[in-house]
PDB file of N, CA, C and O in Angstrom, chain B, residues numbered from 101:
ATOM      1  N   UNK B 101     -68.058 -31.445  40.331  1.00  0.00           N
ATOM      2  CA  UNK B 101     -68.924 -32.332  41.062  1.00  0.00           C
ATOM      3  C   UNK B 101     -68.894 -31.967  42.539  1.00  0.00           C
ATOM      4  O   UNK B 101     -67.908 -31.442  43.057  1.00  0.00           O
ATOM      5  N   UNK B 102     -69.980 -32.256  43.180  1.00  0.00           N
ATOM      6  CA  UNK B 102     -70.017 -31.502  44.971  1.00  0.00           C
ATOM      7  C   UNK B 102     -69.857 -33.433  45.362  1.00  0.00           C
ATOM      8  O   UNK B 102     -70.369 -34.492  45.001  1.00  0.00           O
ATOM      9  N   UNK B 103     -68.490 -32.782  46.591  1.00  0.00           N
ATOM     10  CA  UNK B 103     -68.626 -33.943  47.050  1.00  0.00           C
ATOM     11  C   UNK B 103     -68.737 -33.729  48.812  1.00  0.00           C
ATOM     12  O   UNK B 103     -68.206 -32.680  49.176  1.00  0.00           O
ATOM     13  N   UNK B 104     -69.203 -34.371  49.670  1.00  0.00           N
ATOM     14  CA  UNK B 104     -69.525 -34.424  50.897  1.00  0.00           C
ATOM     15  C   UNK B 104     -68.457 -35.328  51.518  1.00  0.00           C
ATOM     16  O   UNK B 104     -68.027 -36.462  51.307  1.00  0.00           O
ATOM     17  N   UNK B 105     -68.211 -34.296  52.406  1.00  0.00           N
ATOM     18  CA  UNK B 105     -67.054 -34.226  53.212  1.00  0.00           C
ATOM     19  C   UNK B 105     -67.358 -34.503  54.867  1.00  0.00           C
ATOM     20  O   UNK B 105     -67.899 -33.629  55.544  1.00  0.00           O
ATOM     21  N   UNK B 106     -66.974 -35.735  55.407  1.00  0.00           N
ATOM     22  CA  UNK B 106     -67.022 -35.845  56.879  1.00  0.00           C
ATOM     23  C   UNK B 106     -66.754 -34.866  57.532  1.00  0.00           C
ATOM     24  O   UNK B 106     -66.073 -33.955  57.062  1.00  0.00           O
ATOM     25  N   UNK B 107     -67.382 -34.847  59.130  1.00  0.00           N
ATOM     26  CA  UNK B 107     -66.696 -33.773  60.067  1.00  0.00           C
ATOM     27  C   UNK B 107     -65.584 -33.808  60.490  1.00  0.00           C
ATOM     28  O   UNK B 107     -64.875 -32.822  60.692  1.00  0.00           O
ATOM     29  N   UNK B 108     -65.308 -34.893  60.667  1.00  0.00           N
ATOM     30  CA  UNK B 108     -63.638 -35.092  60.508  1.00  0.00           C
ATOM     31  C   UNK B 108     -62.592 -34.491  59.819  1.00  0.00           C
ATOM     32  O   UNK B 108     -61.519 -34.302  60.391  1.00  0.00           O
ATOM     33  N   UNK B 109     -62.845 -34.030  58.173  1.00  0.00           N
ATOM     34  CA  UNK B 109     -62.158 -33.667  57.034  1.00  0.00           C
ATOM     35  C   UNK B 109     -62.637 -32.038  57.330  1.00  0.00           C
ATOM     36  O   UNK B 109     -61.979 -31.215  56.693  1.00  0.00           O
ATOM     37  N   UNK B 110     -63.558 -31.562  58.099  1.00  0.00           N
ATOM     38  CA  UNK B 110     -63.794 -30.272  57.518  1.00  0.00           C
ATOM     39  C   UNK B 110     -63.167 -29.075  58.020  1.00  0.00           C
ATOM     40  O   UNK B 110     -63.378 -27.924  57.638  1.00  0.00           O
ATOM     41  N   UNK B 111     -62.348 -29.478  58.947  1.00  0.00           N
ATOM     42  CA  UNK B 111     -61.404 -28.543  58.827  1.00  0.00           C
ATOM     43  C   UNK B 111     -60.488 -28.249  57.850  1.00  0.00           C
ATOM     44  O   UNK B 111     -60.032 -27.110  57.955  1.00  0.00           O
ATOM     45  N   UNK B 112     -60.106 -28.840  57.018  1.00  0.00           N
ATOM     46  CA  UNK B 112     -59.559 -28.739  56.177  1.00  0.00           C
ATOM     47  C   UNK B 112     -60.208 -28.524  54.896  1.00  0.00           C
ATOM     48  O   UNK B 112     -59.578 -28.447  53.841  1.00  0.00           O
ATOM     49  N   UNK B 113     -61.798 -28.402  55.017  1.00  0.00           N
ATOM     50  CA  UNK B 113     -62.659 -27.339  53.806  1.00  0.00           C
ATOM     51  C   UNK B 113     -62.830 -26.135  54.596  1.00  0.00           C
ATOM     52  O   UNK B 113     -64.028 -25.857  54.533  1.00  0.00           O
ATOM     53  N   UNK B 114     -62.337 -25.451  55.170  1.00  0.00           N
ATOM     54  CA  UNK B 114     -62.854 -24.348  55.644  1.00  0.00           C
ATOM     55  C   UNK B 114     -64.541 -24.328  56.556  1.00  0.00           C
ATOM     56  O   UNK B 114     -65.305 -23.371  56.679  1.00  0.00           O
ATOM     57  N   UNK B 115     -64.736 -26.082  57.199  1.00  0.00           N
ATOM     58  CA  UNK B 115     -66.170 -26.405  57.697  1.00  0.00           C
ATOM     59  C   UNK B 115     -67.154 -26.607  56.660  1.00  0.00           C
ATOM     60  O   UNK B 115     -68.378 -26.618  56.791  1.00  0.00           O
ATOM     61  N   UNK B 116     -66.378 -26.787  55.479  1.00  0.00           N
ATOM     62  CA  UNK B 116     -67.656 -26.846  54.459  1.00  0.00           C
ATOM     63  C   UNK B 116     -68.032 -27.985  54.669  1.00  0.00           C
ATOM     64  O   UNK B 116     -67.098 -28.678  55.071  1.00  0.00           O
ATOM     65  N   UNK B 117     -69.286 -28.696  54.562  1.00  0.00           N
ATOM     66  CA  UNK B 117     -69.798 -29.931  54.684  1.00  0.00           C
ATOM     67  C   UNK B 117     -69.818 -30.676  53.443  1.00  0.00           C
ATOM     68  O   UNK B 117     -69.896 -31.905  53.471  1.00  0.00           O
ATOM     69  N   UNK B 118     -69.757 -30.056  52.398  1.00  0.00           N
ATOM     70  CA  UNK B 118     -69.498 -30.156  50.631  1.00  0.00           C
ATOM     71  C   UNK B 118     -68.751 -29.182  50.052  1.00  0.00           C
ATOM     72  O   UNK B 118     -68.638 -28.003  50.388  1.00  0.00           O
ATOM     73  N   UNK B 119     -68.011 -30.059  48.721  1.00  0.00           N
ATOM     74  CA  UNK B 119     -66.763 -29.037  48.219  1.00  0.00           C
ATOM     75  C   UNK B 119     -66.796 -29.524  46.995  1.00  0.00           C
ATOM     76  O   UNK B 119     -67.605 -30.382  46.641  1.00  0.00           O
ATOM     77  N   UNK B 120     -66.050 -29.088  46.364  1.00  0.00           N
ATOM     78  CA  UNK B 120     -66.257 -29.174  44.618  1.00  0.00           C
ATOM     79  C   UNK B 120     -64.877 -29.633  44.448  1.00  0.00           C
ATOM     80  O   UNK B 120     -63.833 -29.435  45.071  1.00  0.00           O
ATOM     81  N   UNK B 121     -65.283 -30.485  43.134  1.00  0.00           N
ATOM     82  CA  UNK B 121     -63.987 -31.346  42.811  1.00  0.00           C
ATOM     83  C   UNK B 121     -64.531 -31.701  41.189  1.00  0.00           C
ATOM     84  O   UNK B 121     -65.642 -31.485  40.707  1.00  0.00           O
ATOM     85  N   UNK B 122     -63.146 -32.412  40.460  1.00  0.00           N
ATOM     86  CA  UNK B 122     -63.508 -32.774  39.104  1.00  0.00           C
ATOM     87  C   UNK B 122     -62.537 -33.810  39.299  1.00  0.00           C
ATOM     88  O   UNK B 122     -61.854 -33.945  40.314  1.00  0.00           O
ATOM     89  N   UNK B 123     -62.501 -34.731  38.003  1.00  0.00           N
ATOM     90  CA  UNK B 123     -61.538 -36.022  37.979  1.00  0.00           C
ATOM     91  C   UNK B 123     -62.461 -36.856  36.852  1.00  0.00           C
ATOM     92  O   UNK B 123     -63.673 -36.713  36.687  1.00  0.00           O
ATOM     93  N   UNK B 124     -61.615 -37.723  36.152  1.00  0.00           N
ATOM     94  CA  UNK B 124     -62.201 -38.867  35.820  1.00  0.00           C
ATOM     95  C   UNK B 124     -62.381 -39.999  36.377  1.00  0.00           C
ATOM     96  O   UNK B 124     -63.091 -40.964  36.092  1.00  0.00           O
ATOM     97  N   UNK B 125     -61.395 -39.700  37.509  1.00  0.00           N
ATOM     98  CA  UNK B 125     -61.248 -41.435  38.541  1.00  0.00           C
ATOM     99  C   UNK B 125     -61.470 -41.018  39.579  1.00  0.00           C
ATOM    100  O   UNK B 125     -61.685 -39.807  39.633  1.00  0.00           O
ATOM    101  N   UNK B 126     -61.512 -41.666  40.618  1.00  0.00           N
ATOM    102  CA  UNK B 126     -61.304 -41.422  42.205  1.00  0.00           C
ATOM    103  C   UNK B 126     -60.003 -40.879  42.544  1.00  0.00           C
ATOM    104  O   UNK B 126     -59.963 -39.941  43.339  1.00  0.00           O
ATOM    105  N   UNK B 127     -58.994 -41.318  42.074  1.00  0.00           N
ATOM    106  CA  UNK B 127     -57.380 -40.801  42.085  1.00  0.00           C
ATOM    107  C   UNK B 127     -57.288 -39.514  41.503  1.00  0.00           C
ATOM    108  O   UNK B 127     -56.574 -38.673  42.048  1.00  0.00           O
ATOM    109  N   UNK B 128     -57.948 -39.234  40.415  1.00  0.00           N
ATOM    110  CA  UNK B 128     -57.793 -37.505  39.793  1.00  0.00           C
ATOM    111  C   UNK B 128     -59.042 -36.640  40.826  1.00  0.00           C
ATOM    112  O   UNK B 128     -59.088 -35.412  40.759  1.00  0.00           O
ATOM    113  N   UNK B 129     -59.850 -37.282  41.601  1.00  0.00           N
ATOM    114  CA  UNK B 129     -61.002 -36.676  41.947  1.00  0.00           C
ATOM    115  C   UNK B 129     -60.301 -36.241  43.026  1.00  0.00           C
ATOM    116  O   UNK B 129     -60.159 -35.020  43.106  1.00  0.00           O
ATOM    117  N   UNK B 130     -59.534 -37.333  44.396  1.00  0.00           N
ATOM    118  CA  UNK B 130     -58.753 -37.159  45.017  1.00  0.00           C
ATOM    119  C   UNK B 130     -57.449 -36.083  45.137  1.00  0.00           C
ATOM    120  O   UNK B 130     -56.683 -35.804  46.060  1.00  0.00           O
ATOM    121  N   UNK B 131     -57.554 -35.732  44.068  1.00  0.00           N
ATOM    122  CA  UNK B 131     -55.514 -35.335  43.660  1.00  0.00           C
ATOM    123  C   UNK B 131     -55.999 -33.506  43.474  1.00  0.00           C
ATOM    124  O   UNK B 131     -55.415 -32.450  43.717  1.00  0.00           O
ATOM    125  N   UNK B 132     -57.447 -33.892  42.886  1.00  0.00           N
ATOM    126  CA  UNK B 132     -58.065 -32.317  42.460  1.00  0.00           C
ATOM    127  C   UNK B 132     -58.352 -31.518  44.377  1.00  0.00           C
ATOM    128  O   UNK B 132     -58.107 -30.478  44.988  1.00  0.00           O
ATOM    129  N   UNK B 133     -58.930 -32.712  44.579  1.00  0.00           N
ATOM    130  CA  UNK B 133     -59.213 -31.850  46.530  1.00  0.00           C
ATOM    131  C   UNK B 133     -58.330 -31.472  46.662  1.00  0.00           C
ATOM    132  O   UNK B 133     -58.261 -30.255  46.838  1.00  0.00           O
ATOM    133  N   UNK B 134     -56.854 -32.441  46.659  1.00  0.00           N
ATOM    134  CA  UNK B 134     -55.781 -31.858  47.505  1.00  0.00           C
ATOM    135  C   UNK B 134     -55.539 -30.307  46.914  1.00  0.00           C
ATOM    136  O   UNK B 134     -55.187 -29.234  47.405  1.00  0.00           O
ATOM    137  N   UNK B 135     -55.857 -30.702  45.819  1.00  0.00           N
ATOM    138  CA  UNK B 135     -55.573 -29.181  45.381  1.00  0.00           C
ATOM    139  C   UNK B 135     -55.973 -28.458  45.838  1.00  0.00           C
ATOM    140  O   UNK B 135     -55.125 -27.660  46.239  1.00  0.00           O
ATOM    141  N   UNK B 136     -57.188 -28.141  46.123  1.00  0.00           N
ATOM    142  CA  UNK B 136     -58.051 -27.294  46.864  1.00  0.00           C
ATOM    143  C   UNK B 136     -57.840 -27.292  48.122  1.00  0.00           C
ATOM    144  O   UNK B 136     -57.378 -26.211  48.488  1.00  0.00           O
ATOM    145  N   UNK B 137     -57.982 -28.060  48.971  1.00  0.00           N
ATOM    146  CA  UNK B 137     -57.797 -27.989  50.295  1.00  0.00           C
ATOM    147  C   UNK B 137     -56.591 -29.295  50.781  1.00  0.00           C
ATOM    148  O   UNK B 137     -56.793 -30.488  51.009  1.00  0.00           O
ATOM    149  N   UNK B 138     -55.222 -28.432  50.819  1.00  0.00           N
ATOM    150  CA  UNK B 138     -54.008 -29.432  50.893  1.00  0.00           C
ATOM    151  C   UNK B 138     -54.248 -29.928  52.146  1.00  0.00           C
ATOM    152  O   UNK B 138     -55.007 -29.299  52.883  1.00  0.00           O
ATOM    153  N   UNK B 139     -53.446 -31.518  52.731  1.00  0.00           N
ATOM    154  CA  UNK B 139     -54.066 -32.082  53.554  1.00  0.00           C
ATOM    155  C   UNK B 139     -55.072 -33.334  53.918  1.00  0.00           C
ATOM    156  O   UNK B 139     -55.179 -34.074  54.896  1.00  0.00           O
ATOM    157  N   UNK B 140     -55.829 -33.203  52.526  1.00  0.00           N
ATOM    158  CA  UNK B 140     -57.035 -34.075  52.682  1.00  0.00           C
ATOM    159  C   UNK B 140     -56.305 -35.453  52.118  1.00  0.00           C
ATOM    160  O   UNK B 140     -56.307 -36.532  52.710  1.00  0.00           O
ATOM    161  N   UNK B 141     -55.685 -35.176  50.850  1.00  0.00           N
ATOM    162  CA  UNK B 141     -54.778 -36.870  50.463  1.00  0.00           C
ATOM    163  C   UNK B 141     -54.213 -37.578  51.393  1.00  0.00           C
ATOM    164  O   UNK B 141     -54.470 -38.780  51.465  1.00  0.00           O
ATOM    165  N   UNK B 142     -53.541 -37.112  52.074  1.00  0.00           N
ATOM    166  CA  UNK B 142     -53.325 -37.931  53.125  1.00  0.00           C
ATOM    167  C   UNK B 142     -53.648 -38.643  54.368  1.00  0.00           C
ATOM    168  O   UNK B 142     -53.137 -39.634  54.889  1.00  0.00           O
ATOM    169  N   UNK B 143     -54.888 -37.685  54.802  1.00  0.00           N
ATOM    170  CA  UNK B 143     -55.813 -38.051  55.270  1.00  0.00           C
ATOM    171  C   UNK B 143     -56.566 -39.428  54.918  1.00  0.00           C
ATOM    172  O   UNK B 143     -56.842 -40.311  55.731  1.00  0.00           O
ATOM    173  N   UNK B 144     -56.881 -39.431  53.343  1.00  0.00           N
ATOM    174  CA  UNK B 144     -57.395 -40.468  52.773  1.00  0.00           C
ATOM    175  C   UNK B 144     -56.642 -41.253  52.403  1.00  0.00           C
ATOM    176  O   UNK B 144     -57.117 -42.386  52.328  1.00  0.00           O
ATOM    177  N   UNK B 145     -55.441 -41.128  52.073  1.00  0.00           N
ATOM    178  CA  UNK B 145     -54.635 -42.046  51.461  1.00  0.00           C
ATOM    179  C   UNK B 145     -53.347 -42.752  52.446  1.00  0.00           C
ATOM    180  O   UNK B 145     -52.637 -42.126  53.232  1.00  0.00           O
ATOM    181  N   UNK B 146     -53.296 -43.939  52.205  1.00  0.00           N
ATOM    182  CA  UNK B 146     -51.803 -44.515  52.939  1.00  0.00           C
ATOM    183  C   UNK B 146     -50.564 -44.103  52.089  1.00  0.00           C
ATOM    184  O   UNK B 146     -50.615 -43.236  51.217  1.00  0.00           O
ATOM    185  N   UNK B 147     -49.599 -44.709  52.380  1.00  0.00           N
ATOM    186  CA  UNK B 147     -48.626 -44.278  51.870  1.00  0.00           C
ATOM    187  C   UNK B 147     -48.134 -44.901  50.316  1.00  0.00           C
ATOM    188  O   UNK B 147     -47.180 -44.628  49.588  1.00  0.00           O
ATOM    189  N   UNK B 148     -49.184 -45.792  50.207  1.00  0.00           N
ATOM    190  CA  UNK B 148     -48.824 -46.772  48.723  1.00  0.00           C
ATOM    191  C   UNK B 148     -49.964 -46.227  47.976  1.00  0.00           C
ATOM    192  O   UNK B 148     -50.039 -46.903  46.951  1.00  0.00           O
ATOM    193  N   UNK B 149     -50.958 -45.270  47.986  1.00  0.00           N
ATOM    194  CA  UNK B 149     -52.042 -44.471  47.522  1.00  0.00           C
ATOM    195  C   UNK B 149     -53.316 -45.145  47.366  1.00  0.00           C
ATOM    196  O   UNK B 149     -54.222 -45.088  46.534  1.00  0.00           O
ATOM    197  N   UNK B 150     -53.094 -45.820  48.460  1.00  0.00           N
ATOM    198  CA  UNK B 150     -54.328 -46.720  48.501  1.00  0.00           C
ATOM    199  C   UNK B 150     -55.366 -46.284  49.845  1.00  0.00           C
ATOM    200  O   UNK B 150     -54.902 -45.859  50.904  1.00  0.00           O
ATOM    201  N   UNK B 151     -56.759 -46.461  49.608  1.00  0.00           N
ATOM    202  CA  UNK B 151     -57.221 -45.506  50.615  1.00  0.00           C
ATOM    203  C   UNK B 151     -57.496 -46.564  51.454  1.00  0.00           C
ATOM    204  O   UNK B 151     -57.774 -47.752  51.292  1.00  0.00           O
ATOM    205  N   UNK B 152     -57.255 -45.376  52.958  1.00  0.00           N
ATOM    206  CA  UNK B 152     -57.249 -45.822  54.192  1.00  0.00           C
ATOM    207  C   UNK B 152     -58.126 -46.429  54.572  1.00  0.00           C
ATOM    208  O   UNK B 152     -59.249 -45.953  54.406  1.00  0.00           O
ATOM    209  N   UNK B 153     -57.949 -47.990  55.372  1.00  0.00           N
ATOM    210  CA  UNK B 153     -59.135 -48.870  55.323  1.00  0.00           C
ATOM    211  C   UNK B 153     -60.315 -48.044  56.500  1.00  0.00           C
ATOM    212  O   UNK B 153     -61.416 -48.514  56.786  1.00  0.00           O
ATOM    213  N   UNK B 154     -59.876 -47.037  56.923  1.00  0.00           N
ATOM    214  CA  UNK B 154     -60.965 -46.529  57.775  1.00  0.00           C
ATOM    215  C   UNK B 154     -61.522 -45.519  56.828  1.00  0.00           C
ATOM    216  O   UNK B 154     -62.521 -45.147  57.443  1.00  0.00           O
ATOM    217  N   UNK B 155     -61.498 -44.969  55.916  1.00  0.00           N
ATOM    218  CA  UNK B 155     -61.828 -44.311  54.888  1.00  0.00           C
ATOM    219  C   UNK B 155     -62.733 -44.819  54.088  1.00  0.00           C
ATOM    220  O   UNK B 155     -62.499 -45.980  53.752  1.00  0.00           O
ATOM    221  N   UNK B 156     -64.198 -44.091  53.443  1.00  0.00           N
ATOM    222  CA  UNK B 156     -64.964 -45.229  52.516  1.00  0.00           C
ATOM    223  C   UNK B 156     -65.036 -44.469  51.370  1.00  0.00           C
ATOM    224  O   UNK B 156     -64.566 -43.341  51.516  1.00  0.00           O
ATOM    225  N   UNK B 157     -65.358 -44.655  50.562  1.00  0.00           N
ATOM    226  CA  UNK B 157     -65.313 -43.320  49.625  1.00  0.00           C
ATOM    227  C   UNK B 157     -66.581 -44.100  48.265  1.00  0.00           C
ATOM    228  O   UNK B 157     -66.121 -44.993  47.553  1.00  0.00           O
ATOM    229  N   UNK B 158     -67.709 -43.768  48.105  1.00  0.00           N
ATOM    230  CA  UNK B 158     -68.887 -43.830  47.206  1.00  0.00           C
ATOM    231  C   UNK B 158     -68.815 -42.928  46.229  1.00  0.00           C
ATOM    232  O   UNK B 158     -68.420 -41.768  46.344  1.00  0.00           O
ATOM    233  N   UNK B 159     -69.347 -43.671  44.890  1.00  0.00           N
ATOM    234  CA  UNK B 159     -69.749 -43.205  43.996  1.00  0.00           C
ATOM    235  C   UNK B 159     -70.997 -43.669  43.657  1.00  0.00           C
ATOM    236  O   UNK B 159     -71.445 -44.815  43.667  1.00  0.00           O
ATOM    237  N   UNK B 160     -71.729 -42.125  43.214  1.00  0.00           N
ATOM    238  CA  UNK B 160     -73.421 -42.676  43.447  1.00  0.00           C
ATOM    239  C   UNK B 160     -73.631 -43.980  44.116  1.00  0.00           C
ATOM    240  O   UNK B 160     -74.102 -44.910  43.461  1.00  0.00           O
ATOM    241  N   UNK B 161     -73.259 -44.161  45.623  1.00  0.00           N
ATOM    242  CA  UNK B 161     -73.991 -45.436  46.678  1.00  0.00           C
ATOM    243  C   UNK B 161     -73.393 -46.181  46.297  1.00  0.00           C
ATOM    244  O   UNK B 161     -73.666 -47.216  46.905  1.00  0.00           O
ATOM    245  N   UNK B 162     -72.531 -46.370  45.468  1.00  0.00           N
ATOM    246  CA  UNK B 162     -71.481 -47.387  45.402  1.00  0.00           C
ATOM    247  C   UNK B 162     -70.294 -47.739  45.636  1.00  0.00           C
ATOM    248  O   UNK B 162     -69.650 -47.820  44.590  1.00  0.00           O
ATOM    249  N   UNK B 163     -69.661 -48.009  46.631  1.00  0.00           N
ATOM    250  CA  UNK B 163     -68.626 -48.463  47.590  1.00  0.00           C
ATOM    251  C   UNK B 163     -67.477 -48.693  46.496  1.00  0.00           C
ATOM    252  O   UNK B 163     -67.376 -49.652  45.730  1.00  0.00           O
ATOM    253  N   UNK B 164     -66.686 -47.645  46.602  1.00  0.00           N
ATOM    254  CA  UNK B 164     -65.624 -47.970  45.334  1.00  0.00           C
ATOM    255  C   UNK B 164     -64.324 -48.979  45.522  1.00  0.00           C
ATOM    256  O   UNK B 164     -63.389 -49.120  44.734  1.00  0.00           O
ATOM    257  N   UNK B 165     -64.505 -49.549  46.618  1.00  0.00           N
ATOM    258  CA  UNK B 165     -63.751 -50.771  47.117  1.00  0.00           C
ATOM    259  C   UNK B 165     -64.253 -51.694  46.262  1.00  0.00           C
ATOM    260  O   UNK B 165     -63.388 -52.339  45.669  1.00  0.00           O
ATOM    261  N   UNK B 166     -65.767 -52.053  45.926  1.00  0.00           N
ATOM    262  CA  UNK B 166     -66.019 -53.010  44.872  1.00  0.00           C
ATOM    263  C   UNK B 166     -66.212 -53.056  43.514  1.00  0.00           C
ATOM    264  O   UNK B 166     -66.568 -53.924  42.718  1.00  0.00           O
ATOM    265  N   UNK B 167     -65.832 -51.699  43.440  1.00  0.00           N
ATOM    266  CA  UNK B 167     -65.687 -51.665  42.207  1.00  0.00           C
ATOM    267  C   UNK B 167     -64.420 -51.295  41.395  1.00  0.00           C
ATOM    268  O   UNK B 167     -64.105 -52.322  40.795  1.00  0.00           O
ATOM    269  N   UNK B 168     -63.581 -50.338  41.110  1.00  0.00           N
ATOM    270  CA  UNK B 168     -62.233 -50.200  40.278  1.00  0.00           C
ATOM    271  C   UNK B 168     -61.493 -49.968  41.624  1.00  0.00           C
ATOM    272  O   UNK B 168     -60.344 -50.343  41.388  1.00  0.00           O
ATOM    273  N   UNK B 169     -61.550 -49.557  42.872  1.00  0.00           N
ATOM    274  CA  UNK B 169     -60.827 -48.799  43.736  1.00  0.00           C
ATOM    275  C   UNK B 169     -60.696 -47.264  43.424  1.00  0.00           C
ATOM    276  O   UNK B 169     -61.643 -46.514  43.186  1.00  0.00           O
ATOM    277  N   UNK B 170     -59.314 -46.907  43.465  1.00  0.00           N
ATOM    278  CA  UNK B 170     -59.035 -45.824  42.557  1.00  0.00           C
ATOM    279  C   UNK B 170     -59.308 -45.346  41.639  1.00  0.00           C
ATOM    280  O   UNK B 170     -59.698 -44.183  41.535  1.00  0.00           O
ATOM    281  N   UNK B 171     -59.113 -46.416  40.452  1.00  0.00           N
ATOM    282  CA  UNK B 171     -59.349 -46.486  39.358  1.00  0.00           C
ATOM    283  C   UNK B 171     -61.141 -46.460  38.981  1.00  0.00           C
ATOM    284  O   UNK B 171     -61.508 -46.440  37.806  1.00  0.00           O
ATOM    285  N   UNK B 172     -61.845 -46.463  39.794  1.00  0.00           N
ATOM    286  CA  UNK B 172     -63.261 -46.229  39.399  1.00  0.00           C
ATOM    287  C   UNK B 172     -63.375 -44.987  38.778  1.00  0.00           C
ATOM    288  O   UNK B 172     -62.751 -43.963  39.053  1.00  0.00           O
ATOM    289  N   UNK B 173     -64.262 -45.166  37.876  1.00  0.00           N
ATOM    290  CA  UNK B 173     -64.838 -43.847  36.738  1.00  0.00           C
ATOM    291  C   UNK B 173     -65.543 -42.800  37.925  1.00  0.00           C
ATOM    292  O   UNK B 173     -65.990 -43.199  39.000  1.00  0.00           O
ATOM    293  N   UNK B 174     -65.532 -41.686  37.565  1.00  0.00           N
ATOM    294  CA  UNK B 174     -66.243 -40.552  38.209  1.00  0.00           C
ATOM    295  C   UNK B 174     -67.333 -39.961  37.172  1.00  0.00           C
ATOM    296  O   UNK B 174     -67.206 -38.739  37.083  1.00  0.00           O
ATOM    297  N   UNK B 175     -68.342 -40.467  36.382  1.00  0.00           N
ATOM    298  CA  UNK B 175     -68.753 -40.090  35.309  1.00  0.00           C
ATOM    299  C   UNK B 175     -68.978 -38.085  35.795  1.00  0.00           C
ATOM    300  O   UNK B 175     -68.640 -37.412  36.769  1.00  0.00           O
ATOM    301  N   UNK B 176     -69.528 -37.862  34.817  1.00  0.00           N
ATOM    302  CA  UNK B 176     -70.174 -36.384  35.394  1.00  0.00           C
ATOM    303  C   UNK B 176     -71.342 -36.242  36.186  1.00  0.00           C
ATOM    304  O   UNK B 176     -72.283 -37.018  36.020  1.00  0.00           O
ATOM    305  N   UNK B 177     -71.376 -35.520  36.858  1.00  0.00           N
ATOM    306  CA  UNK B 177     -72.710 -35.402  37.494  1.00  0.00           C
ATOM    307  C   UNK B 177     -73.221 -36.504  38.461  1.00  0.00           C
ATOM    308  O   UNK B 177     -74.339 -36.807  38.879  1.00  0.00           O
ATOM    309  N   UNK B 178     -71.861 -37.025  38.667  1.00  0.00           N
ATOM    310  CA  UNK B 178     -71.514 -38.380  39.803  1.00  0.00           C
ATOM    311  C   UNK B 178     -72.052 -37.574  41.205  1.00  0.00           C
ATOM    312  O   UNK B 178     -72.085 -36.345  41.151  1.00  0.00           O
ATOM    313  N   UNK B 179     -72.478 -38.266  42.475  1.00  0.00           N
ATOM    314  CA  UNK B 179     -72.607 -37.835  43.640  1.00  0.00           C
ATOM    315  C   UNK B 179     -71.597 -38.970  44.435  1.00  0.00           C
ATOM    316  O   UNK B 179     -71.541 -40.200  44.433  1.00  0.00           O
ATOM    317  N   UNK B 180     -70.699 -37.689  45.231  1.00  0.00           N
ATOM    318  CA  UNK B 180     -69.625 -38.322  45.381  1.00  0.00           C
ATOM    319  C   UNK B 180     -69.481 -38.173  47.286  1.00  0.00           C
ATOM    320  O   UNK B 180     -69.596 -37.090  47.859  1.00  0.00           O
ATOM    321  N   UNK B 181     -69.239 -39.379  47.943  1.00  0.00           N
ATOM    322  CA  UNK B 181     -69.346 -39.178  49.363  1.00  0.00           C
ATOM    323  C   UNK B 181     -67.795 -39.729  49.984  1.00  0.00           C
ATOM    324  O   UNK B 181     -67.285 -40.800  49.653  1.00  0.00           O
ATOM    325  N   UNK B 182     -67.185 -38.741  50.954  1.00  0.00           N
ATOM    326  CA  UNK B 182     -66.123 -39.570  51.939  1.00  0.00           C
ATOM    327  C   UNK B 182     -67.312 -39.849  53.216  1.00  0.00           C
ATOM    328  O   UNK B 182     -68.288 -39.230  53.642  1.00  0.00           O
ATOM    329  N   UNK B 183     -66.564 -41.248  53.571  1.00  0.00           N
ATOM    330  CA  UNK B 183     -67.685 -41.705  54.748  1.00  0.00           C
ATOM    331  C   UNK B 183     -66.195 -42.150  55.958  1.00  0.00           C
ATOM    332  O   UNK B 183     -65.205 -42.824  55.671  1.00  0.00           O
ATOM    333  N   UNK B 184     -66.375 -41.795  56.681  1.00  0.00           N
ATOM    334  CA  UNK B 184     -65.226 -42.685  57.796  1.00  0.00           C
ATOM    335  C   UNK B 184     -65.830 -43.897  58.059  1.00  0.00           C
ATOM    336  O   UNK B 184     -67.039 -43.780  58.255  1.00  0.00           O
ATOM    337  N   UNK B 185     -65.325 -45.217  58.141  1.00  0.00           N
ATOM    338  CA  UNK B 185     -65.892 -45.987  58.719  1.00  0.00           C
ATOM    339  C   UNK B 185     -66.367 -46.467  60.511  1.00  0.00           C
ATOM    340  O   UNK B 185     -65.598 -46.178  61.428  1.00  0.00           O
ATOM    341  N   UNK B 186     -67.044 -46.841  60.649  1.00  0.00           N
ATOM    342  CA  UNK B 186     -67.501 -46.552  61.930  1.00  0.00           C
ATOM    343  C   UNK B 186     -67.126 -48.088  62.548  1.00  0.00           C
ATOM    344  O   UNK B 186     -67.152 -49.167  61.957  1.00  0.00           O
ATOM    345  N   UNK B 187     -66.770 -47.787  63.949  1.00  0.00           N
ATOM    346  CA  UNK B 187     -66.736 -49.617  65.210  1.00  0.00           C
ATOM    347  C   UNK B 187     -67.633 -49.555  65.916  1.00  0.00           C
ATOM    348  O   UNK B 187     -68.424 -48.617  66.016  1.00  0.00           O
ATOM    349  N   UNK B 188     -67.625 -50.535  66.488  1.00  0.00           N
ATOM    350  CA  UNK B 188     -68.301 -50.558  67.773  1.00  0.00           C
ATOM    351  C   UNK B 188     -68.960 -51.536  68.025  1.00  0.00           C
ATOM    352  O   UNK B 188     -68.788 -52.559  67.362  1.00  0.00           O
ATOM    353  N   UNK B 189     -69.979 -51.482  69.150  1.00  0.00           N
ATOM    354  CA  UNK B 189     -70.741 -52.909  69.330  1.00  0.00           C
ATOM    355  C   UNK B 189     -71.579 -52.851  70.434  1.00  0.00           C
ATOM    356  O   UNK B 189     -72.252 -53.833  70.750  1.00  0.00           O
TER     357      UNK B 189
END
């Protein structure tokens, strides 16, 4: 699955703006990047493996905070986005 990667994260794809990943969950989808480009789990993840509340992470447009968290399905052919969350005012 191609997933899109902030500018933030892309140093750690080699500047790719999208990168390829597989998983059934967000946690195996997650665990597969690190594989690929070590670095990025932690980035996304706190220390209890829960992702960082400045971190957003979609599956097809859907905010996986409301739905399983982690545990959300990654079906195939999922479109998969890291988003940083943004402040301001």
């Amino acid at each position: 699955m191609k997933v899109k990667i902030p500018t933030q994260l892309r140093t750690l794809t080699d500047g790719a703006a999208e990168t390829e990943a597989s998983g059934a969950t967000v946690a195996e989808l997650i665990e597969d990047l690190e594989a690929r480009h070590p670095g990025l789990r932690e980035r996304l993840l706190d220390d209890g493996g829960v992702l960082r509340r400045f971190v957003n992470v979609y599956v097809n447009d859907e905010d996986v905070r409301f739905q399983d968290g982690m545990s959300t399905p990654v079906p195939e052919g999922s479109s998969i986005s890291i988003i940083p969350a943004v402040a301001g005012g």
